[in-house]
Every structure is written in C-alpha cells, then in structure tokens.
C-alpha positions in Angstrom: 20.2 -6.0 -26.5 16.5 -5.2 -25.4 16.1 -1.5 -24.0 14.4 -0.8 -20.9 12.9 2.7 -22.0 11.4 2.8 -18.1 14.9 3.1 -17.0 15.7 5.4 -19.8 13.1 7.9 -18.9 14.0 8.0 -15.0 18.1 8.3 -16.0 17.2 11.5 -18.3 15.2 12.6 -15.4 17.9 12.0 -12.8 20.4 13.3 -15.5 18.9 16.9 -15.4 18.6 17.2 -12.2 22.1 16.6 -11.5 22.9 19.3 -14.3 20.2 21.7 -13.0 21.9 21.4 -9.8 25.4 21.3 -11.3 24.9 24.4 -13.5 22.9 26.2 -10.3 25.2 25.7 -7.7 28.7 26.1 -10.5 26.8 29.6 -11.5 30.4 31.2 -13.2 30.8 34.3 -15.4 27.9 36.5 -14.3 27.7 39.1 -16.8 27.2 42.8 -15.9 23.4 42.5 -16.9 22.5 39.3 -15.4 25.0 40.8 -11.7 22.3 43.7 -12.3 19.2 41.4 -12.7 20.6 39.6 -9.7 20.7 42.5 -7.5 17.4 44.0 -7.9 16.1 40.2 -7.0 18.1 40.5 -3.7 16.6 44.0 -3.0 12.8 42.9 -4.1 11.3 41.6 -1.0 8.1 39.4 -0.5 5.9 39.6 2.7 4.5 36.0 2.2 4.5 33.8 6.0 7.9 36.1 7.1 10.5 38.4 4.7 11.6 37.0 1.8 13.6 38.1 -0.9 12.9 37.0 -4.5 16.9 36.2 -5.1 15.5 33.2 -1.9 12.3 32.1 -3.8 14.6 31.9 -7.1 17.6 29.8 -5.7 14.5 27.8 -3.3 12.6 27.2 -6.4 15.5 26.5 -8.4 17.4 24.1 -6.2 14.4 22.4 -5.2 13.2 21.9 -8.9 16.8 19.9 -9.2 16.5 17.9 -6.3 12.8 17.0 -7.0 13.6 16.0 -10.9 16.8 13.6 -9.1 14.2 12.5 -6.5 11.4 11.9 -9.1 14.2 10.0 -12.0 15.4 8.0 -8.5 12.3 6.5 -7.5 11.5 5.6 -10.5 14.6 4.0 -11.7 14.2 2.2 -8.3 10.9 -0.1 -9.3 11.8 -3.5 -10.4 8.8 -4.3 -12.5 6.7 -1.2 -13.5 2.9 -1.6 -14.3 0.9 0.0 -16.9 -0.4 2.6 -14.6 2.5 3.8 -13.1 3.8 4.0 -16.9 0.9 5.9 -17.4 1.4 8.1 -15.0 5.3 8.9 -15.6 4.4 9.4 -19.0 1.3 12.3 -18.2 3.6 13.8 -15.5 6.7 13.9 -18.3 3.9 15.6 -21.0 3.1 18.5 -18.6 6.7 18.9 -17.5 7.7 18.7 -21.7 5.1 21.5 -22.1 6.2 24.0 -19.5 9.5 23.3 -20.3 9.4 24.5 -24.2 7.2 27.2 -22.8 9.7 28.5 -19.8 13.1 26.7 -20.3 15.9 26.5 -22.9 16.2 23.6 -25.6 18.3 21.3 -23.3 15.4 21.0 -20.7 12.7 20.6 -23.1 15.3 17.8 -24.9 16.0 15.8 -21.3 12.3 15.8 -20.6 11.0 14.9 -24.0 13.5 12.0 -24.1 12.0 11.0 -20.7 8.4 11.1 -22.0 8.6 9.3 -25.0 10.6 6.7 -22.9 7.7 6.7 -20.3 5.3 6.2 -23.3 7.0 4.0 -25.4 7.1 1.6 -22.1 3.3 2.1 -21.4 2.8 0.3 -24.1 5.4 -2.1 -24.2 3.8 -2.9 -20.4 1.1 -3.2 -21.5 0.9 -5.3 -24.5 2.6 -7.6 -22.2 -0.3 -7.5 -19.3 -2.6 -8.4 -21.9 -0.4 -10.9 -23.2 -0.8 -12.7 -19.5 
C-alpha cells in the first residue's frame, strides 16, 4: 500500500478545521470563570471601521480560522498531481502554522498541524526525487 502523505497533510488540515469548527460552534459547559471572561469580551468594545465588540473579533477570528484551515486542507486535497513547489510551499505554510500553534494553542492543534507538515515535507521530497528522476 504506497501512502500519499500530500493527501495526508491536507485531511489533518481539513480534519481540524472541522473540529475547530465543531468544538467552536458545540461550545458546552461554560464554567463560571470562562461565562465571566466571556462577558467582559461582550462589554469591551473596539472602534476599528464601525463598533465592535471583542466577543465579534473572537468568534470572527475563530470561525474564520476553521473555515480557512477546511478551505486550505480542501484545495489541497483537491490537486491531482502536486509539484515540488507547491510541496514546498504547503510544507513552509504548515512550519509557520506548527510554530504559532505550540506557541498560542493546546497540544491537539500543534499535533494536527505537525502531522500535516511533516506530510507536506516528507512529499516534497518524495516529488521531487521523482522530477529528477524524469
């Protein structure tokens, strides 16, 4: 059975998402602390192009971060025959993500995006020991 870690990469992207959205949108058992945290967010306001209130930014940033990671797994999973560069490109794109996400997220994110990198990588140069091959 020969792996296609290209396809890998983009399902642990899409995979994610789906939780990040899932999780998000299922958001159950608010504790008394977090309610609290919640509540302050809804009564911080932004003046940034109109009102705003930081409880919006939060669930804008969050949902969108969700859709984009589906969107970005998606497109992916979507190319028939991947070159070298775009390999390349998946794989820098997953190494930032990997970073901020051991920096900012819990173990789960990091996990999901790290499997995706060294997917992306490990394809780059399977791609591209068959390029040279040809």
């Amino acid at each position: 059975m020969k792996i296609n870690y290209f396809k890998l990469g983009a399902t642990a992207c899409m995979l994610l998402g789906a939780m990040h959205l899932t999780s998000h949108l299922l958001q159950g058992g608010v504790d008394f602390q977090m309610a609290d945290t919640l509540t302050a967010m809804q009564n911080t306001t932004i003046q940034f192009m109109g009102k705003h209130t930081l409880l919006q930014f939060y669930n804008g940033f969050s949902l969108t971060m969700g859709f984009l990671l589906i969107a970005f797994g998606l497109q992916t999973f979507m190319i028939k025959k991947p070159s070298s560069q775009i390999a390349a490109v998946n794989s820098v794109i997953t190494t930032v993500l990997f970073f901020l996400c051991v920096k900012y997220f819990h173990f789960l994110a990091s996990a999901f995006i790290f499997t995706a990198c060294v997917c992306f990588i490990v394809s780059f140069i399977k791609i591209r020991k068959d390029e040279k091959s040809n």
